[in-house]
Structure formats: structure tokens, C-alpha cells
VMD Tcl script that builds the backbone (N, CA, C; Angstrom):
set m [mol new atoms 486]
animate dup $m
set s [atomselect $m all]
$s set {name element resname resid chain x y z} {
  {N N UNK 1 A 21.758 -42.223 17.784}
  {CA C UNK 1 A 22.514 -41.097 17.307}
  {C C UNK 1 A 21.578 -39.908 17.105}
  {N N UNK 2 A 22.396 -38.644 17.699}
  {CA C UNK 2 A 21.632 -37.776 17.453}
  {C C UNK 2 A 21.615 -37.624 15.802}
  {N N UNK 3 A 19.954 -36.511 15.429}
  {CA C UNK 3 A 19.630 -36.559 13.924}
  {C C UNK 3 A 20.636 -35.390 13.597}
  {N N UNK 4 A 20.925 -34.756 14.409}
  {CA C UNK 4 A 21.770 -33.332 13.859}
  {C C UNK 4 A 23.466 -33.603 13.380}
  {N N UNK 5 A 23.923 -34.826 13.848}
  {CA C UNK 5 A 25.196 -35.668 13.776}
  {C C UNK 5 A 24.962 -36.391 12.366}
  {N N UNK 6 A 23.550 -36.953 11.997}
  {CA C UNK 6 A 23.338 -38.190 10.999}
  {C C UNK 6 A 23.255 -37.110 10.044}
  {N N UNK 7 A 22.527 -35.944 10.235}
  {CA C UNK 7 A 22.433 -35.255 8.856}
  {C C UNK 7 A 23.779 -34.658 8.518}
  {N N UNK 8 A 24.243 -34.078 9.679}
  {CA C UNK 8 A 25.848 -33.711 9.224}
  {C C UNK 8 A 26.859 -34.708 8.823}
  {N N UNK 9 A 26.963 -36.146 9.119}
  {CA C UNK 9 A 27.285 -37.082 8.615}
  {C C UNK 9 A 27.075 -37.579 6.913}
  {N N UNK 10 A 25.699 -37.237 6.778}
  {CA C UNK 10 A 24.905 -37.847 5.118}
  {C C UNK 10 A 25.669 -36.341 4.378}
  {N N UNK 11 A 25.607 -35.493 4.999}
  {CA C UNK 11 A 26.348 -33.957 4.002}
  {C C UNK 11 A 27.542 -34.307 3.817}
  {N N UNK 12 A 28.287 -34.812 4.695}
  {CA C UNK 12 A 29.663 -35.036 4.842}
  {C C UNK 12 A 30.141 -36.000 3.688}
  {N N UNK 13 A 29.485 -36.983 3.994}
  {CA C UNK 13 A 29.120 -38.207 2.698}
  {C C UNK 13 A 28.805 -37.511 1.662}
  {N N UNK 14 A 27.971 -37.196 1.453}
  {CA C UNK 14 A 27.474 -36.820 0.120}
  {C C UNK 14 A 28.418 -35.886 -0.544}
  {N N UNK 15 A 29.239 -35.018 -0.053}
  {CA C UNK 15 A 30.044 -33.823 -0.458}
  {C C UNK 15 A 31.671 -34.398 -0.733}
  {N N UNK 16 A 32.002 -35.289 -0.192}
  {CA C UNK 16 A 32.851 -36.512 -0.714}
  {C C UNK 16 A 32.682 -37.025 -1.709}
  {N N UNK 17 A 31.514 -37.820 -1.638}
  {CA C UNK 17 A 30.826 -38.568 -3.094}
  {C C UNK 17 A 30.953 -37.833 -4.443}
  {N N UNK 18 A 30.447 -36.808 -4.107}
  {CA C UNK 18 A 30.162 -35.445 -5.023}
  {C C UNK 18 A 31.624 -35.080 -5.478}
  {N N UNK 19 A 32.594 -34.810 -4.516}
  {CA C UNK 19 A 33.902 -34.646 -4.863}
  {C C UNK 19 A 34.467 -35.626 -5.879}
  {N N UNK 20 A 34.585 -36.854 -5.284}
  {CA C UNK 20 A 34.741 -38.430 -6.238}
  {C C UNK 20 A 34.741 -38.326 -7.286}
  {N N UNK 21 A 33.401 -38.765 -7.425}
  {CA C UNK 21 A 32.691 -38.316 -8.983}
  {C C UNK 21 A 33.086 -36.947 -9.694}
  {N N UNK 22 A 33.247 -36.310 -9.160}
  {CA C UNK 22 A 33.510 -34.908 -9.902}
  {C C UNK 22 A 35.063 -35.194 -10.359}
  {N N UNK 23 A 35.868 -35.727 -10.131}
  {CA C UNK 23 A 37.299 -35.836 -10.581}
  {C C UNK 23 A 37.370 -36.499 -11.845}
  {N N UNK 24 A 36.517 -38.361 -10.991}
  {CA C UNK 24 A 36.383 -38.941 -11.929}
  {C C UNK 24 A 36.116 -38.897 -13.324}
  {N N UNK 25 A 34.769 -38.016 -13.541}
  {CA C UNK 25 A 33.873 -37.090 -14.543}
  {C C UNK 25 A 35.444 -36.581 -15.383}
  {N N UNK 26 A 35.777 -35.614 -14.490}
  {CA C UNK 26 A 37.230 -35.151 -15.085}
  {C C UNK 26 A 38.445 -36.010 -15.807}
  {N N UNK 27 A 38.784 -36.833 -15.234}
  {CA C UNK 27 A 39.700 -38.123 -15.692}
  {C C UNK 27 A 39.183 -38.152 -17.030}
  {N N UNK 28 A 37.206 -38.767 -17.093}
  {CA C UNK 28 A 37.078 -39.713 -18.514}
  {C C UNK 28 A 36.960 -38.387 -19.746}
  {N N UNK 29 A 36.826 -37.403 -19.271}
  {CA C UNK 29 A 36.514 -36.258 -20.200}
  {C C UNK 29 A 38.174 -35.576 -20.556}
  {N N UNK 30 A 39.266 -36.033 -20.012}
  {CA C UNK 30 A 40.626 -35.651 -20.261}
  {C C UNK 30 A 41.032 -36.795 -21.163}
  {N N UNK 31 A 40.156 -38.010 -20.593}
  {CA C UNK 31 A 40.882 -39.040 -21.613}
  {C C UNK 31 A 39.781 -39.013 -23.505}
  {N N UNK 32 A 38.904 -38.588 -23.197}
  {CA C UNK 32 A 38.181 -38.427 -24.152}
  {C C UNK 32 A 38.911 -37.467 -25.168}
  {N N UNK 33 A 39.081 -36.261 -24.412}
  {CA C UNK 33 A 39.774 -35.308 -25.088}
  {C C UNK 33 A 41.202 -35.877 -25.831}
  {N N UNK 34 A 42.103 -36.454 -25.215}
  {CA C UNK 34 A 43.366 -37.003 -25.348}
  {C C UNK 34 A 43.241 -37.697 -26.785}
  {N N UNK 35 A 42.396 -38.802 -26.818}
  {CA C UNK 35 A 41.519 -39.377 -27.717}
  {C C UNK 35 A 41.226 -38.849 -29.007}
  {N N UNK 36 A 40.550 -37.647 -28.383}
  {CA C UNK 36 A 40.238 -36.854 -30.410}
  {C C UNK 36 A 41.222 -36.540 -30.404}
  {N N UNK 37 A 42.193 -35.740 -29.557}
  {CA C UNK 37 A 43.047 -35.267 -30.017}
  {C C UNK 37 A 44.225 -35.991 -31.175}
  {N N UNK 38 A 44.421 -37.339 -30.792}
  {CA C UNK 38 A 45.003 -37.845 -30.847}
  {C C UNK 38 A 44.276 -38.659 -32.329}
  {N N UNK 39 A 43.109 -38.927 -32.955}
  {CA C UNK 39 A 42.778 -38.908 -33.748}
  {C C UNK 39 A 42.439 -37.818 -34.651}
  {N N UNK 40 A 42.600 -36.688 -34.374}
  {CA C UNK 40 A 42.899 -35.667 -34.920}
  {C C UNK 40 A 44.208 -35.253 -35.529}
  {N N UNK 41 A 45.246 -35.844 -34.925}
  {CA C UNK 41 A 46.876 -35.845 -35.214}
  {C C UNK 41 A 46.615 -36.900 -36.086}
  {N N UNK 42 A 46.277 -37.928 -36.227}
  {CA C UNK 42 A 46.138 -39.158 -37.286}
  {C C UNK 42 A 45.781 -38.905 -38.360}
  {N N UNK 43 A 44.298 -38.020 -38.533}
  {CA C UNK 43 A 43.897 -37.472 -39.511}
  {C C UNK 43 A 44.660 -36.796 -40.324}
  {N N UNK 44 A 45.747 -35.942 -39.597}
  {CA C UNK 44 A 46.281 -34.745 -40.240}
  {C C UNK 44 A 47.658 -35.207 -41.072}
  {N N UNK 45 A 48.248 -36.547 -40.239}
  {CA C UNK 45 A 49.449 -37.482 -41.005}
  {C C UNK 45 A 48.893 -37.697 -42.362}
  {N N UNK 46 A 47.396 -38.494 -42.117}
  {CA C UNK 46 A 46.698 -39.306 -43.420}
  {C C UNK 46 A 46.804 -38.207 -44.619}
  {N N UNK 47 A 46.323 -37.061 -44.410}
  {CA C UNK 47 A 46.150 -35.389 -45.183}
  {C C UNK 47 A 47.521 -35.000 -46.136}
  {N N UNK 48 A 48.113 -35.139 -44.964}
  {CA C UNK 48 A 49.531 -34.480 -45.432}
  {C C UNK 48 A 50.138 -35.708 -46.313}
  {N N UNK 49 A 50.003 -37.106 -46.039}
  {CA C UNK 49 A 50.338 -37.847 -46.981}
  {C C UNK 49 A 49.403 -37.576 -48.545}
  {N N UNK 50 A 48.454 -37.721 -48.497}
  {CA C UNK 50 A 47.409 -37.505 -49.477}
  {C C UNK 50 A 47.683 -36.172 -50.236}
  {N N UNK 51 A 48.137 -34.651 -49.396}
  {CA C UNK 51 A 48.380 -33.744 -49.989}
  {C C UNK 51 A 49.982 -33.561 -50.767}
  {N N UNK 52 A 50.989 -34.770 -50.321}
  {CA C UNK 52 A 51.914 -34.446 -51.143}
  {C C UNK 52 A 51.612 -35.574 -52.567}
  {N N UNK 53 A 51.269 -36.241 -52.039}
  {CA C UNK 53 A 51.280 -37.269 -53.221}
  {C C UNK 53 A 50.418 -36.744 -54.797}
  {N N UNK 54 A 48.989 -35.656 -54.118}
  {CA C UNK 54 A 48.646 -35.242 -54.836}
  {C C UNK 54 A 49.249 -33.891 -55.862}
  {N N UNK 55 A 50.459 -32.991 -55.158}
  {CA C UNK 55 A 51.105 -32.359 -55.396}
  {C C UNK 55 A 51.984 -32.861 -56.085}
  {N N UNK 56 A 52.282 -33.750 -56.322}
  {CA C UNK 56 A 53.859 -34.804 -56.916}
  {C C UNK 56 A 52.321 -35.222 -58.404}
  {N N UNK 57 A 51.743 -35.762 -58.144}
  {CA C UNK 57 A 51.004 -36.303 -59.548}
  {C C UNK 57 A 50.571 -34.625 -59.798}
  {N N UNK 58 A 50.316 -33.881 -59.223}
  {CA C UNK 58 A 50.125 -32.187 -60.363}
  {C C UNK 58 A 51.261 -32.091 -61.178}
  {N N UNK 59 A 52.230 -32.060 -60.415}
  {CA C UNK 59 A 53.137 -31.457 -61.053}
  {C C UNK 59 A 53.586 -32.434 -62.103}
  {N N UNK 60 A 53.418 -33.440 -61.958}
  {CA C UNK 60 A 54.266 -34.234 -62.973}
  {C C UNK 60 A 53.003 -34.359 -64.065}
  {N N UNK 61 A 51.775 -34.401 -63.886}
  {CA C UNK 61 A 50.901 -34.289 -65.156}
  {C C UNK 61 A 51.305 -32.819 -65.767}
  {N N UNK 62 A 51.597 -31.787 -64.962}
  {CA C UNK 62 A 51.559 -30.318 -65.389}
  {C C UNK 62 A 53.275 -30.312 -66.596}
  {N N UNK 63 A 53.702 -31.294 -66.052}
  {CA C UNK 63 A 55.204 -31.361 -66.724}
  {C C UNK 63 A 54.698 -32.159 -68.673}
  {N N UNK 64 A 53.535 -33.523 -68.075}
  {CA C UNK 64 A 53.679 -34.120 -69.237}
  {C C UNK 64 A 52.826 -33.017 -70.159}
  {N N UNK 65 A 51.829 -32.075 -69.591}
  {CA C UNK 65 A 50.983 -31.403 -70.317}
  {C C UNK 65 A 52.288 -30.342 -71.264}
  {N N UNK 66 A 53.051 -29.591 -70.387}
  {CA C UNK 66 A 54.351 -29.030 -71.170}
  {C C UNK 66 A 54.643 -29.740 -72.289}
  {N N UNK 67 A 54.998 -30.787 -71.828}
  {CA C UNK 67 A 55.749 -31.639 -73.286}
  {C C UNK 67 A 54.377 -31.596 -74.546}
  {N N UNK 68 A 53.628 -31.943 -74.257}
  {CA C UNK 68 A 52.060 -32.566 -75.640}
  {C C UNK 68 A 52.341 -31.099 -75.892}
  {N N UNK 69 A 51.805 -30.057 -75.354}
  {CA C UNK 69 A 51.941 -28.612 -76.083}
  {C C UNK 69 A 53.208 -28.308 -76.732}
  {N N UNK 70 A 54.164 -28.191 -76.319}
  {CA C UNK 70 A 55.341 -28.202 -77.127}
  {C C UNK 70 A 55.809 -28.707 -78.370}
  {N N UNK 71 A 55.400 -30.219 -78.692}
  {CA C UNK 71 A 55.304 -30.861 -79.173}
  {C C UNK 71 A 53.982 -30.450 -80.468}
  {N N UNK 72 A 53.013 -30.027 -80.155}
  {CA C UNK 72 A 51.957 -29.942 -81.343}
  {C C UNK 72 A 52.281 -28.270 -81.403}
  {N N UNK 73 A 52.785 -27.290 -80.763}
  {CA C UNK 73 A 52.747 -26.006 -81.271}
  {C C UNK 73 A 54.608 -25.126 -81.050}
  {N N UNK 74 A 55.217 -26.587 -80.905}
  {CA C UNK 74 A 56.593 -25.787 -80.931}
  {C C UNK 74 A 57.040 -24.746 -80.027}
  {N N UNK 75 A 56.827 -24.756 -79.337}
  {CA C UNK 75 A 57.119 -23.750 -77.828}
  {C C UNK 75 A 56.514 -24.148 -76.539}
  {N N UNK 76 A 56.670 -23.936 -75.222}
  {CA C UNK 76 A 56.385 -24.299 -74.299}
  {C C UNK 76 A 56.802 -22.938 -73.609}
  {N N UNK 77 A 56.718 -23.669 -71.658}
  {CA C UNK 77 A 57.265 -22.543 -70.721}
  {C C UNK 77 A 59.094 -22.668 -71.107}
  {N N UNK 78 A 59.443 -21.943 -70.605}
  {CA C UNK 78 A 60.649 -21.810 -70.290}
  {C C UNK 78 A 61.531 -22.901 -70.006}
  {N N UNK 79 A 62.752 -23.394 -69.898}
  {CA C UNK 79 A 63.987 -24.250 -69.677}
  {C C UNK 79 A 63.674 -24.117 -68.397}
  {N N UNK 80 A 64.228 -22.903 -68.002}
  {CA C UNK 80 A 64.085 -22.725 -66.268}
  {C C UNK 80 A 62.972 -23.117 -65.731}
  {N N UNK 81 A 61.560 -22.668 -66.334}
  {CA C UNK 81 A 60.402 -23.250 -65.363}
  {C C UNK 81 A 60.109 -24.185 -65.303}
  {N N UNK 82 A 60.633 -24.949 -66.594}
  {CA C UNK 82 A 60.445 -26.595 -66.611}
  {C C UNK 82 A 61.463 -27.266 -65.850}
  {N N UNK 83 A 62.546 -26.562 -65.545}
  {CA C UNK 83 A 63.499 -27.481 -64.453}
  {C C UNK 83 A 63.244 -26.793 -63.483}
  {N N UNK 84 A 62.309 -26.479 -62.420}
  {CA C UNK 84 A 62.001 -25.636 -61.090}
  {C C UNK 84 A 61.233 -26.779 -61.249}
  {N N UNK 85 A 60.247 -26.863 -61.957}
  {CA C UNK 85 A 59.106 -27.860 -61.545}
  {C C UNK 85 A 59.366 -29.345 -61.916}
  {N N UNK 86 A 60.257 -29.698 -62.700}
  {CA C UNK 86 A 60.696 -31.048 -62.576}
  {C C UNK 86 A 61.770 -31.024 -61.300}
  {N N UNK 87 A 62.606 -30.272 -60.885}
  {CA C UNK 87 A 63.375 -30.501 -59.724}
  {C C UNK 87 A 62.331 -31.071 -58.137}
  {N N UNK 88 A 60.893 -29.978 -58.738}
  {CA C UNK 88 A 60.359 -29.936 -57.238}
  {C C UNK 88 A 59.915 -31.365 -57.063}
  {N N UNK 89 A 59.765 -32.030 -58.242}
  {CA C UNK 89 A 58.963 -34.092 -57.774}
  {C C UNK 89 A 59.803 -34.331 -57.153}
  {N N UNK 90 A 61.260 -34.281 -56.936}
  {CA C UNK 90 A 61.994 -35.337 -56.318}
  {C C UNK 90 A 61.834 -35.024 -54.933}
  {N N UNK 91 A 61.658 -33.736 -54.943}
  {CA C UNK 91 A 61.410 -33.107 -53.358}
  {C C UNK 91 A 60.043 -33.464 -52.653}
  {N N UNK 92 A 59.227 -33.439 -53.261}
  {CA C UNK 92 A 57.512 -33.671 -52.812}
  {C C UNK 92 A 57.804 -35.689 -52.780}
  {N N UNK 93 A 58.790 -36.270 -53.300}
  {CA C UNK 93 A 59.407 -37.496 -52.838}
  {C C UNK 93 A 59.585 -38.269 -51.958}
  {N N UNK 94 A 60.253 -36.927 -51.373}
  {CA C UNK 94 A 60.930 -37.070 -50.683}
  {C C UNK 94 A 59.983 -36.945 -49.027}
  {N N UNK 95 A 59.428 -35.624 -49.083}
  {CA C UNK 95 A 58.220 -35.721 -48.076}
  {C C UNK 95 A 57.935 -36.414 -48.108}
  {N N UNK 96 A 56.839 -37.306 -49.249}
  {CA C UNK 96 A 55.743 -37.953 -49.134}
  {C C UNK 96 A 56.507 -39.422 -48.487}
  {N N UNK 97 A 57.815 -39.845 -48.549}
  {CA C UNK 97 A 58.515 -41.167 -48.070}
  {C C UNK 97 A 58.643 -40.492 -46.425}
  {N N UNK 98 A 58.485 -39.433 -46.259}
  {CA C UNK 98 A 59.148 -38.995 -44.820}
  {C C UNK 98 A 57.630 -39.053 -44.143}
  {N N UNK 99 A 56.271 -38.441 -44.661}
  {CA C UNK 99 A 54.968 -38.655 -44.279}
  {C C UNK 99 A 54.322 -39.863 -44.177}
  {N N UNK 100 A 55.044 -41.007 -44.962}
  {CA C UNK 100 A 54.890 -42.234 -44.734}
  {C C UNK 100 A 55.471 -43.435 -43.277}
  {N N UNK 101 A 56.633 -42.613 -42.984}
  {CA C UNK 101 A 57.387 -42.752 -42.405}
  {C C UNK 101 A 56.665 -42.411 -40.998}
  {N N UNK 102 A 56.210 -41.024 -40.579}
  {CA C UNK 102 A 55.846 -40.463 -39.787}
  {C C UNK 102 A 54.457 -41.656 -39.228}
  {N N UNK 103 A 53.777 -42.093 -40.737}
  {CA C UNK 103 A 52.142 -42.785 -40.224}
  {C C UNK 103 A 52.412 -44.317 -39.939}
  {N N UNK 104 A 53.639 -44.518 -40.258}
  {CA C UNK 104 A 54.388 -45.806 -40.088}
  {C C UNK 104 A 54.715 -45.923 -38.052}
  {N N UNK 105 A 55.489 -44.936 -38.301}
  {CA C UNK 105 A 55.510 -44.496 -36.649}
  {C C UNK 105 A 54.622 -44.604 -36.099}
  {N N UNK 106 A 53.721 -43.297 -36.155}
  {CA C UNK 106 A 52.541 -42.730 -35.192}
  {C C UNK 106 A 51.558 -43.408 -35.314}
  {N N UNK 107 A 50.902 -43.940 -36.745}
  {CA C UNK 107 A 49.888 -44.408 -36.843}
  {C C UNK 107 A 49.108 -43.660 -37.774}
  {N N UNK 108 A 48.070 -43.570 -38.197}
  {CA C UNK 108 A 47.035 -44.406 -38.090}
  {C C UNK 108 A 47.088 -45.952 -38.743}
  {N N UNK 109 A 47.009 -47.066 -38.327}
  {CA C UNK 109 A 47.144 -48.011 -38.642}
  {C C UNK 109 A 46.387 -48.590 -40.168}
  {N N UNK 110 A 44.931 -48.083 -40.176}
  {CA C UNK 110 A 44.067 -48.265 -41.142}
  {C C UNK 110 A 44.073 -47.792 -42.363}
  {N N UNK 111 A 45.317 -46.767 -42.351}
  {CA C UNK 111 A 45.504 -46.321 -43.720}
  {C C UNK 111 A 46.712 -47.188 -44.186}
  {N N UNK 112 A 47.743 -47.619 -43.553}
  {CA C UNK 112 A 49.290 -47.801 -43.904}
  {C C UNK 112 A 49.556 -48.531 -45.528}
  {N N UNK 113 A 48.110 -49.445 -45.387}
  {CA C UNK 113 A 48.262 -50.027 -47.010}
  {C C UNK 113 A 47.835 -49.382 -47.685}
  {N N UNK 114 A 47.039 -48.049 -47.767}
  {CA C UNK 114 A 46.767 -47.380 -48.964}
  {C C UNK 114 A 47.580 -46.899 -49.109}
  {N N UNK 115 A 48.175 -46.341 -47.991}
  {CA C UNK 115 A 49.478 -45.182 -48.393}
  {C C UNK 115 A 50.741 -45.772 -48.745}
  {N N UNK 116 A 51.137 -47.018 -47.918}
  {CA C UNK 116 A 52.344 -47.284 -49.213}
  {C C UNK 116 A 51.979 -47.765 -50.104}
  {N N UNK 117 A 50.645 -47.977 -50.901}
  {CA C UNK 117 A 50.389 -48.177 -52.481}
  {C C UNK 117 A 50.445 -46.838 -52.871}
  {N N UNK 118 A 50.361 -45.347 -52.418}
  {CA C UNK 118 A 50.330 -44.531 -52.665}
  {C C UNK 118 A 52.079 -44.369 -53.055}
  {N N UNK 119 A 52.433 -44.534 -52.063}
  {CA C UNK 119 A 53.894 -44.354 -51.954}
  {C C UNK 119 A 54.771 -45.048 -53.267}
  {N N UNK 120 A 54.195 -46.260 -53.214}
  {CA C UNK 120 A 55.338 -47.671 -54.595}
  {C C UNK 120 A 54.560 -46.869 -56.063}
  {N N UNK 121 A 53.303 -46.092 -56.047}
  {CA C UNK 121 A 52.460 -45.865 -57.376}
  {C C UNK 121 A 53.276 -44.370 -57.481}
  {N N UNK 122 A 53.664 -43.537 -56.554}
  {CA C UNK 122 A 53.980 -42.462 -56.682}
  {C C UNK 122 A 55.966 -42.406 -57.210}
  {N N UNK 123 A 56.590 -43.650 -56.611}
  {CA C UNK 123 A 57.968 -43.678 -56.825}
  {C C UNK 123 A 57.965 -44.193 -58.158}
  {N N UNK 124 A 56.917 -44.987 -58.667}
  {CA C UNK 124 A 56.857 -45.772 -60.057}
  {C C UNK 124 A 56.321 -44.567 -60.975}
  {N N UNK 125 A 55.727 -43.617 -60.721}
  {CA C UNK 125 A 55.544 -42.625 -61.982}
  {C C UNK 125 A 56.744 -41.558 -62.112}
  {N N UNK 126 A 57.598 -41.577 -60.716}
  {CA C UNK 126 A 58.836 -40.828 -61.051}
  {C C UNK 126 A 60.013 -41.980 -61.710}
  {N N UNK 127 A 59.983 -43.090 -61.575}
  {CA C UNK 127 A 60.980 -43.940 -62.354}
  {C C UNK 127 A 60.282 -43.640 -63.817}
  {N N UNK 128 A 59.216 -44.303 -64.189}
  {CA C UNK 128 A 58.958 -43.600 -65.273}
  {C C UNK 128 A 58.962 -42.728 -65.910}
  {N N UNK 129 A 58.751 -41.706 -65.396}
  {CA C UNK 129 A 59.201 -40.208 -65.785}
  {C C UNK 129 A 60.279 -39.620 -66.242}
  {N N UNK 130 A 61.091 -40.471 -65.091}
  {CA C UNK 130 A 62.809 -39.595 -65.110}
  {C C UNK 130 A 63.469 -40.621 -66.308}
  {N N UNK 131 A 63.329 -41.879 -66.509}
  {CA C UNK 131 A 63.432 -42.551 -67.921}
  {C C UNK 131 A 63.040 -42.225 -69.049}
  {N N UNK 132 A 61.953 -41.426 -69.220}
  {CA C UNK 132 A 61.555 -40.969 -70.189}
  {C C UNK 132 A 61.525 -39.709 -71.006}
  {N N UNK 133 A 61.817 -40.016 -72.374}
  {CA C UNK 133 A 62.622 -38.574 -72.664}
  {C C UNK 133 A 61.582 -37.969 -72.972}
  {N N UNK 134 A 61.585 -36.212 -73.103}
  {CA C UNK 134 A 60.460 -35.428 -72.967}
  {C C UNK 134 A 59.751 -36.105 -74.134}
  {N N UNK 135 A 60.437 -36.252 -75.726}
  {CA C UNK 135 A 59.508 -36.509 -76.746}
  {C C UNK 135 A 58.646 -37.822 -76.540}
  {N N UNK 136 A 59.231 -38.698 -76.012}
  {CA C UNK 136 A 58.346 -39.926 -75.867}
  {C C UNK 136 A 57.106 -39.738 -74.806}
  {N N UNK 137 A 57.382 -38.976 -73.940}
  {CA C UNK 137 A 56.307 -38.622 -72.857}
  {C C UNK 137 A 55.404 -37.931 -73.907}
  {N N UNK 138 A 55.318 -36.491 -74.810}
  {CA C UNK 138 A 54.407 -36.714 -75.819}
  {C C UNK 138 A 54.103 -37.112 -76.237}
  {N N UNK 139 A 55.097 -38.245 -76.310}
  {CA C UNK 139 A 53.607 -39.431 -77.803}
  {C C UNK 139 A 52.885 -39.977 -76.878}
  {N N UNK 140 A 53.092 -39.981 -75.900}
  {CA C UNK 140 A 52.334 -40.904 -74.883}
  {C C UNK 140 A 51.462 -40.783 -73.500}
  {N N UNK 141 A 51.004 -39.613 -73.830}
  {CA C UNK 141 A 50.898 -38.539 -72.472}
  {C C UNK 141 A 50.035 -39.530 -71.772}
  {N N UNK 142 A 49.203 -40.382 -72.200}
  {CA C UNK 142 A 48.229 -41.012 -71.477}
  {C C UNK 142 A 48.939 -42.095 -70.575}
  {N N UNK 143 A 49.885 -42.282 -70.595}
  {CA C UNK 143 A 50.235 -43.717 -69.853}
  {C C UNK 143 A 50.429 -42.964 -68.409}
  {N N UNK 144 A 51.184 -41.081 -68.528}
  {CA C UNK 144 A 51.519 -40.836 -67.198}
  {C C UNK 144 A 50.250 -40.531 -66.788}
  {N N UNK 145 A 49.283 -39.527 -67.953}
  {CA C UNK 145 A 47.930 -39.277 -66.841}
  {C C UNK 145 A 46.983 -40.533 -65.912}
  {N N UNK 146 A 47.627 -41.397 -66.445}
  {CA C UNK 146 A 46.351 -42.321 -66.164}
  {C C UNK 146 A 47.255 -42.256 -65.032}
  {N N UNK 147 A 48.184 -42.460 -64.699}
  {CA C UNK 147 A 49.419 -42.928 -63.386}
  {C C UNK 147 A 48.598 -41.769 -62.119}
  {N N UNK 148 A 48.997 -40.532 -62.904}
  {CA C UNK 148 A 48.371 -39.615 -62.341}
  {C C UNK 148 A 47.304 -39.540 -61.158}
  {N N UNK 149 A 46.245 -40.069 -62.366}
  {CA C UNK 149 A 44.973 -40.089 -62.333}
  {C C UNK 149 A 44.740 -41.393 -60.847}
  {N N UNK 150 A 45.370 -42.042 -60.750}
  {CA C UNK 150 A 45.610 -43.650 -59.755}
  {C C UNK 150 A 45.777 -42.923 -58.663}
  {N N UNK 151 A 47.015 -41.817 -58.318}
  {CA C UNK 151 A 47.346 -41.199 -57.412}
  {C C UNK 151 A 46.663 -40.871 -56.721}
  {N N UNK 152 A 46.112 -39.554 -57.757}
  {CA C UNK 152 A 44.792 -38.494 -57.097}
  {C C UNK 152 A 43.634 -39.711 -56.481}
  {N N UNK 153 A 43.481 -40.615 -56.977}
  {CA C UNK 153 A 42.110 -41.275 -56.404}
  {C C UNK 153 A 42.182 -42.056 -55.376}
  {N N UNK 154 A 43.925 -42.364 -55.488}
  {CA C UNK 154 A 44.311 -43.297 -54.260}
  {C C UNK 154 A 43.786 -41.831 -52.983}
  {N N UNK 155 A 44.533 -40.598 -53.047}
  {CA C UNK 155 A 44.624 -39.825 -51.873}
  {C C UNK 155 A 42.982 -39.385 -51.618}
  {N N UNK 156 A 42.433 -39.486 -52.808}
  {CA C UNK 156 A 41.162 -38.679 -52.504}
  {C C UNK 156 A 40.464 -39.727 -51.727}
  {N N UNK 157 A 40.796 -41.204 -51.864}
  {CA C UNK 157 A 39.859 -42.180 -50.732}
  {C C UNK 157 A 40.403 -41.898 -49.021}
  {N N UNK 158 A 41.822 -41.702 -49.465}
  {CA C UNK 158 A 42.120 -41.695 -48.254}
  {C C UNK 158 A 42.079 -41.017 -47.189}
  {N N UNK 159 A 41.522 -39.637 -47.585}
  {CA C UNK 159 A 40.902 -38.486 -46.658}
  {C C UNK 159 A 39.171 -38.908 -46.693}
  {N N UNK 160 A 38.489 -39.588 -47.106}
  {CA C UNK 160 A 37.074 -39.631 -47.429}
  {C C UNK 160 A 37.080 -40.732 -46.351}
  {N N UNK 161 A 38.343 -41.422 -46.139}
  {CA C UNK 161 A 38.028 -42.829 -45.251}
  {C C UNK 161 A 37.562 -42.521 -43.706}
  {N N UNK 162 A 36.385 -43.149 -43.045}
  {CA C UNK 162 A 35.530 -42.710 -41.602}
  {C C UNK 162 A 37.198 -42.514 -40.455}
}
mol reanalyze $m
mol bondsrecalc $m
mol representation Tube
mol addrep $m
């Protein structure tokens, strides 16, 4: 064979090869991408669970803190602001069962038992709550903070988790 055929042959080859690989390259770097992406959407379920749950234990410590002040100095916020912000737990509830729902679906798999302990610890400080009449929640402010307090630490592991 002529050499001017073999070298145009090995270019020919090689610029194929080169093509190949170059797609390929493309494929694992689309699936890579797909990948974070897609653990990036996981992350953001885990968040949003963690951020309502932590919003539902504010508000409901911010409710029992109303009552202890009221209680040792005879006045508080308002009727109205105290029913805006006791109305809003049932709602941040209500998300946080629908964000559970969503990681139940989608995934991430590795959280699902923190978060429905998040979930049964978060429905158990609103049964408690909504049973309890404002004065007794003053004598007792510690039983909800500590509830509280379970919440916040449940969500704060659960964004800290690799």
C-alpha cells in the first residue's frame, strides 16, 4: 500500500476515534451533570423539610413565650396577633406533611427516618399545644420548649447530613 493512502487512512481513523470519544466524554459529563443535579433537588426537599419544621417549632415556642409573659406581667401581643400566629402552625403542618410527602416520592432515601421523626415530633407538639389551655402552657413552658428544642436539632442534623 501506498504510504500516502496509509497516512490518509491512520487520519481517517484517528478523526473517527477522536469523534467517538468526544461524544462519549459528552454522554458521561451529561450524566454527571444529571447526577448533581439531581442531588441537588434532594438536598433542597431535605431543606425545605427542615425549614418548615423549624418555622412550626418558632412559632409555637414564640406562642408559648406570649403566654409566660402574659402570665407574669398581665398583658401580651394582641388577640389578633396571637390568632395569625397560632392559625399559621396548622398551615406550616400542613407543608411540612406535603414536604414529607414530596421526599417520600422523590427521595432522598437517607433522610426519610429523620424526617418522619421530624414529622410524628412536630404533629405531637401541635396535639399538645392545641390541648392545652394558654394558662397551663405557662405553668409549664418547658415541656413545649424542650419539644421545640427536639425539632430544631432534629432539622439542624438534617441539613449538616454529607
Amino acid at each position: 500500500m501506498n504510504s500516502t493512502v496509509l497516512s490518509g487512512l491512520f487520519a481517517l481513523i484517528g478523526t473517527a476515534l477522536g469523534w467517538v470519544l468526544g461524544e462519549v466524554g459528552v454522554g458521561w459529563r451529561s450524566s454527571a451533570e444529571r447526577r448533581r443535579a439531581s442531588e441537588a433537588d434532594a438536598d433542597a426537599r431535605v431543606l425545605n423539610v427542615a425549614r418548615v419544621a423549624l418555622a412550626f417549632s418558632e412559632g409555637a415556642r414564640y406562642l408559648v413565650q406570649v403566654d409566660v409573659v402574659k402570665r407574669q406581667h398581665g398583658e401580651g401581643v394582641s388577640r389578633d396577633e396571637y390568632s395569625a400566629k397560632a392559625l399559621a402552625l396548622p398551615e406550616q403542618l400542613q407543608q411540612l406533611r406535603l414536604a414529607l410527602l414530596e421526599v417520600q416520592a422523590k427521595g432522598p432515601n437517607r433522610s426519610r427516618p429523620e424526617i418522619v421523626d421530624l414529622q410524628a415530633r412536630v404533629r405531637a407538639l401541635w396535639d399538645d399545644f392545641a390541648g392545652t389551655s394558654r394558662s397551663d402552657i405557662a405553668d409549664e413552658p418547658e415541656r413545649f420548649n424542650r419539644a421545640c428544642d427536639q425539632i430544631a436539632a432534629i432539622a439542624e442534623r438534617l441539613v449538616s447530613q454529607p
